[in-house]
Backbone as JSON Lines, residues from 0, in Angstrom:
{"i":0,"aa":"X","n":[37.16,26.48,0.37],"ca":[37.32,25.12,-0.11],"c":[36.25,24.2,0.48]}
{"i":1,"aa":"X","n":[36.46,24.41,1.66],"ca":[34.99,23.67,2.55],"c":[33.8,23.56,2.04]}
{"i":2,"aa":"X","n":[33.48,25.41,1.4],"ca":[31.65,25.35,0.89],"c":[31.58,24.62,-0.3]}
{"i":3,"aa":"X","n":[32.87,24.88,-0.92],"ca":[32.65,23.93,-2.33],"c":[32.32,22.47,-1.79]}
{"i":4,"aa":"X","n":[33.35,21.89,-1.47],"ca":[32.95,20.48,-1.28],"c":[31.61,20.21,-0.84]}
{"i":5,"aa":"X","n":[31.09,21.63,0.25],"ca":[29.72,21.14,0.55],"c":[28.82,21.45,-0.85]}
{"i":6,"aa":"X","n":[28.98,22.23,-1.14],"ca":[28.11,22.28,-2.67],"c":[28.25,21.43,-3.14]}
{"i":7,"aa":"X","n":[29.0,21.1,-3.83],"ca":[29.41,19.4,-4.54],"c":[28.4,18.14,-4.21]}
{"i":8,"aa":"X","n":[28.33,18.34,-2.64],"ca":[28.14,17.08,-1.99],"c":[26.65,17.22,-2.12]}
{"i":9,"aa":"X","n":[25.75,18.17,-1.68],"ca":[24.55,18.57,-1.58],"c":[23.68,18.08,-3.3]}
{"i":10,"aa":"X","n":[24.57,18.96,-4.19],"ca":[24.49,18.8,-5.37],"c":[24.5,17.38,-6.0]}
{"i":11,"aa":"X","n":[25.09,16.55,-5.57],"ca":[25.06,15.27,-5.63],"c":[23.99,14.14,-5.17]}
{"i":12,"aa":"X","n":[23.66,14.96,-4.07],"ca":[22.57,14.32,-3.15],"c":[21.39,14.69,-3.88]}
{"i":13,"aa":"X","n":[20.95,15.82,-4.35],"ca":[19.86,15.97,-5.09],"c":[19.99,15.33,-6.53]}
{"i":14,"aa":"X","n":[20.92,15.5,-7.1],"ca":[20.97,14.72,-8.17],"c":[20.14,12.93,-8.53]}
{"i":15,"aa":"X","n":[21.31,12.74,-7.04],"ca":[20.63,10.68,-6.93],"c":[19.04,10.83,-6.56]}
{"i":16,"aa":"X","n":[18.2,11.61,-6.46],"ca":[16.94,11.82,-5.66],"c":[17.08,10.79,-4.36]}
{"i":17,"aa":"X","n":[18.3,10.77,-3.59],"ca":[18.33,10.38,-2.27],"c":[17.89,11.45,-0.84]}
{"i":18,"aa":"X","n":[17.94,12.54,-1.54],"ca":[16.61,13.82,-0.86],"c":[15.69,13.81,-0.78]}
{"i":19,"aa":"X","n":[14.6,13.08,-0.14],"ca":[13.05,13.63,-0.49],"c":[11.9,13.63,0.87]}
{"i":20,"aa":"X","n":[11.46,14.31,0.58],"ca":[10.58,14.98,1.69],"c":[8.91,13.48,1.73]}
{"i":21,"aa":"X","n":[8.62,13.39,2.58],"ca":[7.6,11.99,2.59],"c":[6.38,13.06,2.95]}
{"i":22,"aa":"X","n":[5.93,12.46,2.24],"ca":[4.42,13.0,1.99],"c":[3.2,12.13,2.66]}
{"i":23,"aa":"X","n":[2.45,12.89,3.75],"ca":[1.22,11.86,3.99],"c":[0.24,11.81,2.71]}
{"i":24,"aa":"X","n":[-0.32,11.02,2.02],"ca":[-1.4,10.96,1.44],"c":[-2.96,11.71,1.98]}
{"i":25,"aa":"X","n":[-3.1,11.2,3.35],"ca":[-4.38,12.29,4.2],"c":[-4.24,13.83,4.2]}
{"i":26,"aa":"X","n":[-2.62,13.94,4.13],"ca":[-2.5,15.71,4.42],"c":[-1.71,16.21,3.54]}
{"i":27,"aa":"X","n":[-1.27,15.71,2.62],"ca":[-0.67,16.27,1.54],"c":[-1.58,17.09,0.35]}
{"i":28,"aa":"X","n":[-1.31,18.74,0.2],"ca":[-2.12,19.32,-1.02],"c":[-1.69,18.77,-2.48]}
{"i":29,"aa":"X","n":[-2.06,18.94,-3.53],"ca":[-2.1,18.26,-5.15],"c":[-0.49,18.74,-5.3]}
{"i":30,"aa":"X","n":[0.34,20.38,-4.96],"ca":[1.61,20.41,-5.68],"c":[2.52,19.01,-4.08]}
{"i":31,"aa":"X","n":[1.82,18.6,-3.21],"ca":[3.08,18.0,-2.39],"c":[2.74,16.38,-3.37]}
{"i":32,"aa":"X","n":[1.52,16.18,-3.41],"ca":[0.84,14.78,-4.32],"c":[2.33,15.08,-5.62]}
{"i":33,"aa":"X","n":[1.82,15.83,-6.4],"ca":[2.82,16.07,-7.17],"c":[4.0,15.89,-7.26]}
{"i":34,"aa":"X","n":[4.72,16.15,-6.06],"ca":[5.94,16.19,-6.01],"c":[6.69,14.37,-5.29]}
{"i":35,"aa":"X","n":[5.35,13.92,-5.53],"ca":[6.12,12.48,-5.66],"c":[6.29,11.77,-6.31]}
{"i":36,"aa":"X","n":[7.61,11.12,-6.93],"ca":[7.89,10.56,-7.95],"c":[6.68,9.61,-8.29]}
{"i":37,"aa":"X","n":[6.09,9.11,-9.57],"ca":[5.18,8.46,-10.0],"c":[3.71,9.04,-9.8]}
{"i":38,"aa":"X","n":[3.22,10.14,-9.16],"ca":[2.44,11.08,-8.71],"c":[2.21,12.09,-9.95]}
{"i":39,"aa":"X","n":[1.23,12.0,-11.19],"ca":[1.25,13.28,-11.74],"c":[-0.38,13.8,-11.41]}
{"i":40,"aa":"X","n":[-0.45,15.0,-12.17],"ca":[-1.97,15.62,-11.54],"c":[-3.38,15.02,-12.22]}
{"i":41,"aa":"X","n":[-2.94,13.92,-12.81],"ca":[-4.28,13.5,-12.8],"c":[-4.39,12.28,-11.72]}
{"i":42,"aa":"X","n":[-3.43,11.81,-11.39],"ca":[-3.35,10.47,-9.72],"c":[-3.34,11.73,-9.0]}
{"i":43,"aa":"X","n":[-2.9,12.79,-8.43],"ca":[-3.11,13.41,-7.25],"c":[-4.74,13.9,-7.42]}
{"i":44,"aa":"X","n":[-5.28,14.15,-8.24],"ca":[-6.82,14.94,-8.68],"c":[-7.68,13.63,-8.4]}
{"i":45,"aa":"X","n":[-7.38,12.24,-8.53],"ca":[-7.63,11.19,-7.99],"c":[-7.93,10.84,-6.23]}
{"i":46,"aa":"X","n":[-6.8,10.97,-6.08],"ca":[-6.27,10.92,-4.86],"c":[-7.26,12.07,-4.11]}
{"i":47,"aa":"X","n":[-6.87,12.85,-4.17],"ca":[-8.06,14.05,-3.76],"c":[-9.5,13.87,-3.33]}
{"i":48,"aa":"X","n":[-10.08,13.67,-4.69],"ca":[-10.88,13.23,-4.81],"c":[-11.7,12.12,-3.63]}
{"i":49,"aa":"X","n":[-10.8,10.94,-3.53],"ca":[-11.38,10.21,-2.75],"c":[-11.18,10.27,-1.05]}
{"i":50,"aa":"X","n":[-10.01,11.66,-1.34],"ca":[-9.72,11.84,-0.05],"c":[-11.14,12.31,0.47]}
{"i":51,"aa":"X","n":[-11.42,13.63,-0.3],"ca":[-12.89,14.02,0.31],"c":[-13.94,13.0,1.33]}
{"i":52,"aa":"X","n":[-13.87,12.16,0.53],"ca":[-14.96,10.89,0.97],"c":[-14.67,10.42,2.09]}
{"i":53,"aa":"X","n":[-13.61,10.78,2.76],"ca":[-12.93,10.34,4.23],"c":[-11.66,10.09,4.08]}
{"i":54,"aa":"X","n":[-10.65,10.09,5.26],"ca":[-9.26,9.86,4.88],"c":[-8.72,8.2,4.79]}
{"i":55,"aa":"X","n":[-7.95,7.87,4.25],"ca":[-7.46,6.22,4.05],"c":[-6.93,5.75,5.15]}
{"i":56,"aa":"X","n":[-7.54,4.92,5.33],"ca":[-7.09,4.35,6.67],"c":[-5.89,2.91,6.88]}
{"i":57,"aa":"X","n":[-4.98,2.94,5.64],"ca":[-4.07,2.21,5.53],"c":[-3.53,1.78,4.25]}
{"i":58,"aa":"X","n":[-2.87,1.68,3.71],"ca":[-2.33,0.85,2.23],"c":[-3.31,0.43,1.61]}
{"i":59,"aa":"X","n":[-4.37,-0.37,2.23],"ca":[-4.83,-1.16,1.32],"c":[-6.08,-0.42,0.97]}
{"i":60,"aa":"X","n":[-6.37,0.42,1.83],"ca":[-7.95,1.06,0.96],"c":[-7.14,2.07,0.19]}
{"i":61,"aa":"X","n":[-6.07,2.82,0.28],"ca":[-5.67,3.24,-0.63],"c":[-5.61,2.98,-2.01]}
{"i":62,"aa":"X","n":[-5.1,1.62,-1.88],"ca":[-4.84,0.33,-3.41],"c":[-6.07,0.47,-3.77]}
{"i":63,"aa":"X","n":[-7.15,0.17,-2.89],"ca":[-8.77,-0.43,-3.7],"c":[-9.14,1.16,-3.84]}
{"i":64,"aa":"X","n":[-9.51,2.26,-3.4],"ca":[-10.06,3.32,-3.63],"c":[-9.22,4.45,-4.78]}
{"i":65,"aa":"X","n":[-8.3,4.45,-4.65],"ca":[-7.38,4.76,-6.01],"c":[-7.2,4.43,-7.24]}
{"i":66,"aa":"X","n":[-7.74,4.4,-7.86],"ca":[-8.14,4.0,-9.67],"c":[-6.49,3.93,-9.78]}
{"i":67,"aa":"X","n":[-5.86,2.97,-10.69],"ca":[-4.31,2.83,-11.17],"c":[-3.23,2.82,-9.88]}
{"i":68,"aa":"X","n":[-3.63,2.09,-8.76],"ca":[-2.47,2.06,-7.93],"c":[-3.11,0.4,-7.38]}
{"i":69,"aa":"X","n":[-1.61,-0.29,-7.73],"ca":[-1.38,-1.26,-7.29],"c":[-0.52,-2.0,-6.74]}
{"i":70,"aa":"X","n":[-0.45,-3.24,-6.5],"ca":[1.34,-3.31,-5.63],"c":[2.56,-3.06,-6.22]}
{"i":71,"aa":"X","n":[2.79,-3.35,-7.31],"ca":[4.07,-2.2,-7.94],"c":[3.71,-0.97,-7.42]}
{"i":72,"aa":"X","n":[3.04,0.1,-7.83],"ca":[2.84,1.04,-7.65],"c":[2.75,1.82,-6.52]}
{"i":73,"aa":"X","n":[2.35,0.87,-5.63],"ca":[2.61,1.43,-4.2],"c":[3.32,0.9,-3.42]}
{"i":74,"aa":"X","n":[3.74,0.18,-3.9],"ca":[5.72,0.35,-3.15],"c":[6.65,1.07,-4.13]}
{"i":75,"aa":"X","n":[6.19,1.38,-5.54],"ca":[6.94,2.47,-5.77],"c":[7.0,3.73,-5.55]}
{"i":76,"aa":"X","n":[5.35,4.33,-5.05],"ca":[5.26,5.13,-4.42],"c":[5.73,5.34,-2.98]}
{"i":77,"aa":"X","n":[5.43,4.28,-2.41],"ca":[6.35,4.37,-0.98],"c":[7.86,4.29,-0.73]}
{"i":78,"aa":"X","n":[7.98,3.94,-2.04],"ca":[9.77,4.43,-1.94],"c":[10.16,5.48,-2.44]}
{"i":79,"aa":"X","n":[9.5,6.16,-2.91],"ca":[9.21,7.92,-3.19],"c":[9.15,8.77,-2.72]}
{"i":80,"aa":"X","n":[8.21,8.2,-0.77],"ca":[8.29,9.23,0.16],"c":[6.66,8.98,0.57]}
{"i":81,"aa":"X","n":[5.88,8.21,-0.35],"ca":[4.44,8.56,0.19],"c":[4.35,7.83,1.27]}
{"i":82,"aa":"X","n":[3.54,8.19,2.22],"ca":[2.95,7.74,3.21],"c":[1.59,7.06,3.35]}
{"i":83,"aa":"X","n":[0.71,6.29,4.65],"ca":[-0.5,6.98,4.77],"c":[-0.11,6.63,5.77]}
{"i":84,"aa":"X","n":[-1.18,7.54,6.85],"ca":[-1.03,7.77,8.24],"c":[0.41,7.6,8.65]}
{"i":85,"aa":"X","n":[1.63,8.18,7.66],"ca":[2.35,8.52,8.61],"c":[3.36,6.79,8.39]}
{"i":86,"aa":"X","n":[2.88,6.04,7.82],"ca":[3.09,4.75,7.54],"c":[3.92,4.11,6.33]}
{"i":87,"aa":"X","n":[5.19,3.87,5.77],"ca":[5.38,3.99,4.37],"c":[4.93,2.31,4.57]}
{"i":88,"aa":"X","n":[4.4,1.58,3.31],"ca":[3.96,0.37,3.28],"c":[4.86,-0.6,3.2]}
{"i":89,"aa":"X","n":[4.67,-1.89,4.31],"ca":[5.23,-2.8,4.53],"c":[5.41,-3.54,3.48]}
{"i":90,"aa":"X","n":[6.74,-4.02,3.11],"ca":[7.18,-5.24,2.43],"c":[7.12,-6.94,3.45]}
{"i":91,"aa":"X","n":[6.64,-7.5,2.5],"ca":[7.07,-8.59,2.66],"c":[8.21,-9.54,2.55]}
{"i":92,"aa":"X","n":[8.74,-9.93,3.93],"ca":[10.61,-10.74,3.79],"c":[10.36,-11.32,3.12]}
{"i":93,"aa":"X","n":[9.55,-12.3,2.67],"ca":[9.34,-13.77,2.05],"c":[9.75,-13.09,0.27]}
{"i":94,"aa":"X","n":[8.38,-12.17,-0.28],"ca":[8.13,-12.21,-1.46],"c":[8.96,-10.68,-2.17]}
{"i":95,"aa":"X","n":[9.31,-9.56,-1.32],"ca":[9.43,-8.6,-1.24],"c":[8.72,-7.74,-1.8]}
{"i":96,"aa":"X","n":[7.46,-7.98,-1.93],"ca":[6.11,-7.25,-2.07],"c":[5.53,-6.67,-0.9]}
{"i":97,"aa":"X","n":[4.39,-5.85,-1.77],"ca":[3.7,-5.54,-0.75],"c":[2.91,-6.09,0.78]}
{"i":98,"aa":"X","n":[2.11,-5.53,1.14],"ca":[1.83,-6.19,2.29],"c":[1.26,-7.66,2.11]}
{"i":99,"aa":"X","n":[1.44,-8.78,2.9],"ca":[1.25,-10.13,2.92],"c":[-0.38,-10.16,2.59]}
{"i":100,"aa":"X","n":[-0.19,-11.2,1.89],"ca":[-1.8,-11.74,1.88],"c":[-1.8,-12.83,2.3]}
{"i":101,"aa":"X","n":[-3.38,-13.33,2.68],"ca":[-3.15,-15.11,3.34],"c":[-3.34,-15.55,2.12]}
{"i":102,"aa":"X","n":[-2.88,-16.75,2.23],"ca":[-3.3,-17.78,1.07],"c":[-4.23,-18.28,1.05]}
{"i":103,"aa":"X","n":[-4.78,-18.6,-0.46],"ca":[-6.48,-19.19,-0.46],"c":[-6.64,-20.62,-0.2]}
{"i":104,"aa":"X","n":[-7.72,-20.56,0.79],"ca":[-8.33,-21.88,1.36],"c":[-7.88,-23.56,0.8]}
{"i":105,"aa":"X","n":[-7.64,-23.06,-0.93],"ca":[-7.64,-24.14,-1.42],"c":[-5.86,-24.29,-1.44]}
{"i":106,"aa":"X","n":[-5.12,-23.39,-1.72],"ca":[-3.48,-23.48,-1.35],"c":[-3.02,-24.46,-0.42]}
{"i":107,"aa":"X","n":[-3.84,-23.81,0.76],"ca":[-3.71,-24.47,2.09],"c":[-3.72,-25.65,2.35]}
{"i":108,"aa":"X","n":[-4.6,-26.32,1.59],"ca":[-5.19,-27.61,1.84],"c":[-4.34,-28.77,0.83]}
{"i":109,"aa":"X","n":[-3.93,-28.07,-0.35],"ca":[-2.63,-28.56,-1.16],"c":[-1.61,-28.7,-0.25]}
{"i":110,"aa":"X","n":[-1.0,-27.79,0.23],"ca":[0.28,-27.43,1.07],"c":[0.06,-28.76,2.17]}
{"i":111,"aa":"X","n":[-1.19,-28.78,2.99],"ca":[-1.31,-29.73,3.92],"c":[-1.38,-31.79,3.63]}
{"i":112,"aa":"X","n":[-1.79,-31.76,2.21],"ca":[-1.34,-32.99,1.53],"c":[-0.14,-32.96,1.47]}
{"i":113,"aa":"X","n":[0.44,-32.2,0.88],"ca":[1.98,-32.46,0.58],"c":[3.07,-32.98,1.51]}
{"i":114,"aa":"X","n":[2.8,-32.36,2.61],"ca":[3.16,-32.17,4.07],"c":[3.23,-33.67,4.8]}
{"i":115,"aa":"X","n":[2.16,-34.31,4.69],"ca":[1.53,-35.82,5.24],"c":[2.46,-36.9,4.09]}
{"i":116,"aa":"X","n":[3.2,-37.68,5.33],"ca":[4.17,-38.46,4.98],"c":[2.93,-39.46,4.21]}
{"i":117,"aa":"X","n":[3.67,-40.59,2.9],"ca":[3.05,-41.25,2.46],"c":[3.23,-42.62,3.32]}
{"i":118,"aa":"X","n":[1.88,-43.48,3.67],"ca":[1.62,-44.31,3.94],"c":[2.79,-45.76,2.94]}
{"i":119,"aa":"X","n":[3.24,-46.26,4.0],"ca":[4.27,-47.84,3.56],"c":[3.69,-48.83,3.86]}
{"i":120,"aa":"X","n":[4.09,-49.6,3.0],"ca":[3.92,-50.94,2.87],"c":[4.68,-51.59,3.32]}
{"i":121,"aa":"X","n":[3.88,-52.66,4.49],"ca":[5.31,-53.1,5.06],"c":[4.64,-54.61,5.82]}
């Protein structure tokens, strides 16, 4: 009765794809590339590819050196299991995106008007 339930349970677990093995991007071969959800063999033959050229040294040269991976994409990949260095990519609390960007010069300087109480007449 026991193994059943464990079958059941196991069986279940693979079902939800709440099973999955995390894959580094630097050391992963094309069938482990493969075997990550959103990963087919022409992004791993990609991936490869630029691995040759040296290994990625974080999320974001990944994004820029990877033809078709962008911030959807690589936080959907990192919720898949991919890695790099070992790293799955940071979300942001604020936006729940990918990793933070600063804001441009000119944002800033909006944000800092806004901020500055208006001058009274008095």
């Amino acid at each position: 009765m026991l193994k059943k339930i464990l079958l059941a349970l196991c069986a279940f677990v693979m079902s939800t794809g709440l099973a999955f093995a995390q894959v580094d991007v630097n050391k992963g071969d094309q069938a482990a590339l493969d075997g990550i959800k959103g990963i087919g063999p022409a992004m791993s033959k990609r991936i490869l590819d630029e691995r040759k050229k040296g290994d990625f040294k974080d999320w974001t040269d990944f994004e820029t050196r990877v033809k078709g991976v962008g911030d959807k994409s690589a936080n959907k990949l990192s919720d898949a299991g991919l890695t790099v260095n070992g790293q799955p990519r940071s979300k942001s609390l604020v936006t729940g995106k990918g990793e933070a960007k600063p804001f441009p010069k000119k944002m800033k300087d909006q944000d800092a008007k806004a901020d500055k109480p208006a001058a009274t007449k008095g």
